[in-house]
N, C-alpha and C positions, 0 to 999 in steps of 0.2 A: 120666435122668442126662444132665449136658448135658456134654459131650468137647470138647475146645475142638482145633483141627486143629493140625497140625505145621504153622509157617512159617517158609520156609526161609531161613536167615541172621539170623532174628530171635528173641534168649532174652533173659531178663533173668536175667541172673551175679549173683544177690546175693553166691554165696560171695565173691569176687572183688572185690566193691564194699565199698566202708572201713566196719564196724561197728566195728573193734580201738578199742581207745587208743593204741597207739603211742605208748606213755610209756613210758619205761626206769625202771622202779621203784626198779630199785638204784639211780639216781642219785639219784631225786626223794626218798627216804625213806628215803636210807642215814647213819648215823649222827647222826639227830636228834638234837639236844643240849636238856637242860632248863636253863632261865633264869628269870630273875625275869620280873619284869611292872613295865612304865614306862606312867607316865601323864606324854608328854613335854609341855612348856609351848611348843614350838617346834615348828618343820617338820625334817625329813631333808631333805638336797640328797647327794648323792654325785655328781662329775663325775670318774671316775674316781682318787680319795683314799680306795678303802677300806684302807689302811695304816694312814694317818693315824686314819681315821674309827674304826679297831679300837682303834687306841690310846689316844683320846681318850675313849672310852663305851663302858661298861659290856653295853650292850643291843648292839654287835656283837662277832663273834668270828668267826673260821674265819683260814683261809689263802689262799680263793681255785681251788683246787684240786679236780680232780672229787671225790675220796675226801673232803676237808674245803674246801667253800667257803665263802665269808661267810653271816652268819646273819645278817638283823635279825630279831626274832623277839618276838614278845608286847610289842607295842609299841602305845600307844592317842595316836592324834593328831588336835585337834581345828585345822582351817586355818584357823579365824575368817575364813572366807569371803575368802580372801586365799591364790592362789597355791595349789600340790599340793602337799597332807601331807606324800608320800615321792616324791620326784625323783631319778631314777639317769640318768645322762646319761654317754655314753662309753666306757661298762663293757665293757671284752671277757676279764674276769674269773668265774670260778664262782659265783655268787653265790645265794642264797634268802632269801624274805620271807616268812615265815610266822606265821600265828596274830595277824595285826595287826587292829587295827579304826582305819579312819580316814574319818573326816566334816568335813562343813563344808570344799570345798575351794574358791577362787574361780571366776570365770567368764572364758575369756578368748574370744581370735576367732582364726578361721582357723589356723593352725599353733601358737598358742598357748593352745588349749587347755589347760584345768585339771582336774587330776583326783586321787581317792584314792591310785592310784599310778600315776605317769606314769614311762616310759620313753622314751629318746629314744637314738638309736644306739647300741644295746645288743646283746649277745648274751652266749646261757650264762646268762639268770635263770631262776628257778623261781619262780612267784608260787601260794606254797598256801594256803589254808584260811584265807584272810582274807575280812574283811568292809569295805564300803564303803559308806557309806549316807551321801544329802543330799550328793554331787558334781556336779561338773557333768560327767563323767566316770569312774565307779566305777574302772575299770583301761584306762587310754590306752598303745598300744603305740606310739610314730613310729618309722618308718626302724628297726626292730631286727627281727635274728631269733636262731632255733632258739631258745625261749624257750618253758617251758611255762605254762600258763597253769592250774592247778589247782583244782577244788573251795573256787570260791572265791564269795563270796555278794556281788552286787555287785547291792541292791536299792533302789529310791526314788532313784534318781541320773536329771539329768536324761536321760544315757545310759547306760548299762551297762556294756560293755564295748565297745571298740573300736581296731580294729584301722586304722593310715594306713601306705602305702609302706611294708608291714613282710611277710617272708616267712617259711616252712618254719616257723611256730610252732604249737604243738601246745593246744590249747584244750580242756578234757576235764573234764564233770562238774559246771561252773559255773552260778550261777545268775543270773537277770540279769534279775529279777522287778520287777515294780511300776514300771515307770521311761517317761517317756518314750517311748524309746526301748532295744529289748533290747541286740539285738549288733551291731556293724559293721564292715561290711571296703571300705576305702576304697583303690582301686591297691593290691591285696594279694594275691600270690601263695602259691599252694604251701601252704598253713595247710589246721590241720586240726580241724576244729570236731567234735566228738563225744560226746553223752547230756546235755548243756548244758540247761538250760529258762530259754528266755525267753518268759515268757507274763505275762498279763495289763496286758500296756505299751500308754500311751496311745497311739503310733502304730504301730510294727512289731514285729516280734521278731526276725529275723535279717535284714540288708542285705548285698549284695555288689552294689558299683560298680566298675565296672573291675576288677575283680577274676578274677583267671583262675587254674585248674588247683589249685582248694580241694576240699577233701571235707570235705560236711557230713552226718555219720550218726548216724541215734537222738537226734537232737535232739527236742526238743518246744516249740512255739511255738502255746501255746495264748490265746482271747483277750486277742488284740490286736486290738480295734476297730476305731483309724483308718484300718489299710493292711491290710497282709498278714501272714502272719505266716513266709513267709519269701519276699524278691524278692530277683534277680537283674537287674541293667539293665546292659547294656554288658558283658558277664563270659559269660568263653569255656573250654568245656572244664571245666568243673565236673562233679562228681557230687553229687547230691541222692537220699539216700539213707535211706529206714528211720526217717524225720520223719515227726513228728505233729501234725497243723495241724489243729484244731477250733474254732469259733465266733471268726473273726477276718471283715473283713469280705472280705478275698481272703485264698485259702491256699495257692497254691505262683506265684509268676508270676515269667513272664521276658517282657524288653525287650530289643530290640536284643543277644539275647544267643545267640548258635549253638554248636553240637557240645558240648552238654550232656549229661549222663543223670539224669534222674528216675524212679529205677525204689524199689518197694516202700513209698511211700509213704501217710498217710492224710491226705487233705484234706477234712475232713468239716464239715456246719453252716456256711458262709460265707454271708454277705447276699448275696452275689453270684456269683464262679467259684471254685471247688476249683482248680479245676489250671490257669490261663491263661498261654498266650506270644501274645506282640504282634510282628512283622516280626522273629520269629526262625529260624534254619535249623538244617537237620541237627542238631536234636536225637530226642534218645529218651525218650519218654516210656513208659514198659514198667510191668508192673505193682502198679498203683495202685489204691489205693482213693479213690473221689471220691463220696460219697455224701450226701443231704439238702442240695444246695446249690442253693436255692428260689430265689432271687434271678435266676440266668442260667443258664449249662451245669457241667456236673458237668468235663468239661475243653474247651476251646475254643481255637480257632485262629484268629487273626486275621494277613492278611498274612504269611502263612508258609509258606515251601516246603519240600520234599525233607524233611521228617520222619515219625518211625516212631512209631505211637500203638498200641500192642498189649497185648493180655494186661491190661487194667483191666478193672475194677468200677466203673459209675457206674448210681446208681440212687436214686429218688427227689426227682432234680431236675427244675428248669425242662425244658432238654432236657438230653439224655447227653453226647452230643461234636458240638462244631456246627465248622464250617469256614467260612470269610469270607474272603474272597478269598485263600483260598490253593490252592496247586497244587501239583500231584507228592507228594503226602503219602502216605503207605500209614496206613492202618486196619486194622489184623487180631485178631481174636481174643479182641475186645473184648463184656462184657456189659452192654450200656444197656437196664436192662428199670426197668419200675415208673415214666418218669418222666412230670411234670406235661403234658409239652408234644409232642415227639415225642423215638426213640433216639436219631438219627444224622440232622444238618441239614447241609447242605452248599446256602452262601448263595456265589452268585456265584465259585465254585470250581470249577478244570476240570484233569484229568487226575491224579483220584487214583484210589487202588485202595481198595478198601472189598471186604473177603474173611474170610470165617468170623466174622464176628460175630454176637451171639443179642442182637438190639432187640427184644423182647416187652413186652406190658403196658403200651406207652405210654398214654396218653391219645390221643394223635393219631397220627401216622405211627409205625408203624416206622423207615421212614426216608425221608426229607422231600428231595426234591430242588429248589433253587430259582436260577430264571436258572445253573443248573450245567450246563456241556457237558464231554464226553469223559471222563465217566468210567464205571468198570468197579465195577461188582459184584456180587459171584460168592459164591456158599456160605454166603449171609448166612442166619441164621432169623428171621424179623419172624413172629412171631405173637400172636393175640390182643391185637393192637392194633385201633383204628378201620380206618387202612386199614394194609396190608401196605406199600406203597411208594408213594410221591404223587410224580409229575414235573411243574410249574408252569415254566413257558416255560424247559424244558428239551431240549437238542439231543444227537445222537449218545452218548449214552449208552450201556453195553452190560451187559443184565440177563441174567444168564445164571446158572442153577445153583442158585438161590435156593430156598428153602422159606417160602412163606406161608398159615401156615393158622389158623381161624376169626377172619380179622380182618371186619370189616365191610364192609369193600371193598378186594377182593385186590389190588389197584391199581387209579393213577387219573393218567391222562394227560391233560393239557388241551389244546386245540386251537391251542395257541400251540406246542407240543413235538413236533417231528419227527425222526426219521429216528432216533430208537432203538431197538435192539434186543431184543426180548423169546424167550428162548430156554431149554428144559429145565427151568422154574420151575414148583414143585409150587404150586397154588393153588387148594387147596380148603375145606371148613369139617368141621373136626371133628366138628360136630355133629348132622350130617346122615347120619342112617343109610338103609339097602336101604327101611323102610316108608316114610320118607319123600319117596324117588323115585318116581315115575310113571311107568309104560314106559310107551315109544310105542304099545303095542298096546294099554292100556288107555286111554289118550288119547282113539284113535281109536274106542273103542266110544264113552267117553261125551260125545263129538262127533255121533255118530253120531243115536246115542240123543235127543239135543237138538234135532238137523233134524226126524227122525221126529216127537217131541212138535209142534214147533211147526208142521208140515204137517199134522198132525190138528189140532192146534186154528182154522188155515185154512182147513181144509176144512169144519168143522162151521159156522165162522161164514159163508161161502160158503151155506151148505144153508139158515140159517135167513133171508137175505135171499131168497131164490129162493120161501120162504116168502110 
């Protein structure tokens, strides 16, 4: 049974990490009202006239008010490829969209984008149970918050849903399939994306640029071919949490993006990394599953400092968890067994900690050390791998505490590698028992025995030349 050690100041808090909805139900679904059904010939604009807008059509109704806000509601609008179906602009009234289907919206550029339903400095909507198909944005949020964003099917658009300089809105249950592009969060704070699927879109499934202090949980972002299926670039302070990322061709990656957490996550099946950050800091990667990602490492570090990579599952990749110029990272507690190449690579990295982790089964190293100086690792298990630990023009290292056993070569230090330390490391072969050791006292008989022979057969042939 393999026991994974205590390490200290390092857990992964799922309780604590956002799985909820954080939707206030009695708002979102208090006193629904039943309506007809309008097949309008026109677009909806509201810039803040829903008075007017009540009064004039049939298809709205409320007051505006938590208990009764505005309703548009079973509304079908086709945009003849011109401009957003339903435009709410200015609203800092109660308002809901629900049960609408709206397509065919136009295409516009930069801040004027088009979409099924655009919102534009808004707060206090409820967008539920609508559908959006053949936009060029299924539900576009700018500059609005506290807005939920509900169980809404926003599919074949050439984006999905998205999010621009808009905060604290609540995104829950939606789907945002087949598109281009799944979800997006552009300069967008505080939002909370949660059980949402955006899969099979031609290039991503969930984007966040600039975007800081979102929680994205129990989402699924399944393939998505051209990217990832969920990335972060430039976006600080995020949790990534309880996502399911399978057969995309990256499945969790962060850029230029520090003091994150990705913990409980699955990144499975990628052409390339499960889990990759590129010159990002102080994140936590804690535990994840990264498994079958044949293309590269199960998770990988490139140019990245001072982060905590613990408590994961990667197995059956290229290699496990590989490290590229980065330093000061800690590794603990991590299991990299079963992959292609070796567990645990560490390319031109110096001064990390690598402690209690079980690298078995590789193909090649357990754990692979290469042009890496001044690092520690201690309490690792590398077994039944090729070799136990391979060090390649590697300096000041310090191996100490380690368990390697029936690899093919318990380690392997090359003549380029000096002055590291090898200390208390078990390094034996399983599978060599008491009959098949040799004591030294039966050595020396059949040594013995050997000289004997071959000075008898010296001497005979001695005797028969004397002949």
């Amino acid at each position: 049974m393999c026991v994974l050690p205590i390490i200290s100041q390092t857990y992964c808090d799922f309780d604590n990490i956002s799985k909820k909805k954080i939707v206030n139900e009695s708002y979102n679904k208090k006193n629904l009202k039943n309506s007809g059904y309008w097949n309008l010939g026109f677009k909806i604009h509201i810039d803040s006239n829903w008075s007017e807008t009540k009064s004039t059509y049939d298809w709205c109704s409320g007051s505006g008010v938590w208990s009764d806000p505005y309703v548009i509601e079973n509304v079908t609008i086709n945009s003849g490829n011109s401009g957003s179906c339903i435009l709410i602009e200015n609203s800092r009234v109660f308002f809901r969209i629900q049960n609408c289907t709206v397509y065919n919206s136009g295409n516009g550029f930069a801040l004027n984008y088009e979409g099924g339903i655009k919102m534009v400095n808004v707060t206090r909507g409820t967008i539920i149970n609508n559908t959006a198909i053949g936009n060029q944005i299924g539900i576009f949020l700018y500059n609005s918050e506290n807005c939920s964003i509900l169980e809404n099917n926003a599919n074949n658009n050439s984006l999905g849903i998205s999010l621009e300089q808009s905060k604290s809105n609540f995104l829950v249950e939606n789907n945002a399939n087949r598109n281009d592009g799944g979800m997006n969060l552009y300069f967008s704070d505080n939002n909370t994306f949660s059980g949402n699927s955006a899969s099979n879109n031609t290039y991503s499934g969930i984007i966040l640029l600039e975007s800081n202090n979102n929680s994205l949980s129990g989402n699924t972002a399944n393939y998505n071919t051209g990217n990832s299926g969920i990335s972060l670039s430039s976006s600080n302070e995020n949790i990534v949490s309880l996502n399911t990322v399978e057969n995309c061709s990256y499945g969790i990656g962060l850029y230029l993006s520090d003091n994150n957490t990705l913990s409980g996550n699955t990144a499975d099946k990628t052409t390339f990394y499960g889990i990759s950050l590129e010159i990002s800091h102080n994140n936590l990667v804690c535990g994840n599953i990264a498994n079958y990602n044949i293309g590269n490492s199960g998770i990988s570090l490139s140019s990245c400092n001072e982060n905590t990579v613990s408590l994961n599952t990667v197995e059956n990749c290229s290699y496990g968890i590989s490290l590229y110029l980065s330093n000061n990272n800690t590794l603990s507690g991590n299991i990299v067994n079963y992959n292609n190449n070796s567990g645990i690579y560490l390319d031109y990295s110096e001064n990390n900690t690598v402690s209690g982790n079980i690298a078995s089964y590789n193909n090649n190293s357990g754990i692979l050390i290469y042009y890496s100086n001044k690092n520690s690792f201690s309490g690792n298990t590398a077994n039944n791998n090729y070799c136990g630990i391979n060090l390649t023009s590697s300096n000041y290292n310090y191996i100490i505490g380690n368990t390697f056993l029936d690899n093919n070569v318990c380690f392997s230090e090359d003549q380029f590698s000096i002055e590291n330390i090898f200390s208390d490391n078990k390094c034996i072969r399983d599978d060599i028992t008491d009959d098949d050791i040799i004591q030294p006292g039966v050595i020396g008989a059949i040594i013995s025995s050997i000289i004997l022979v071959g000075l008898s057969v010296l001497y005979w042939q001695l005797k028969r030349k004397d002949k």
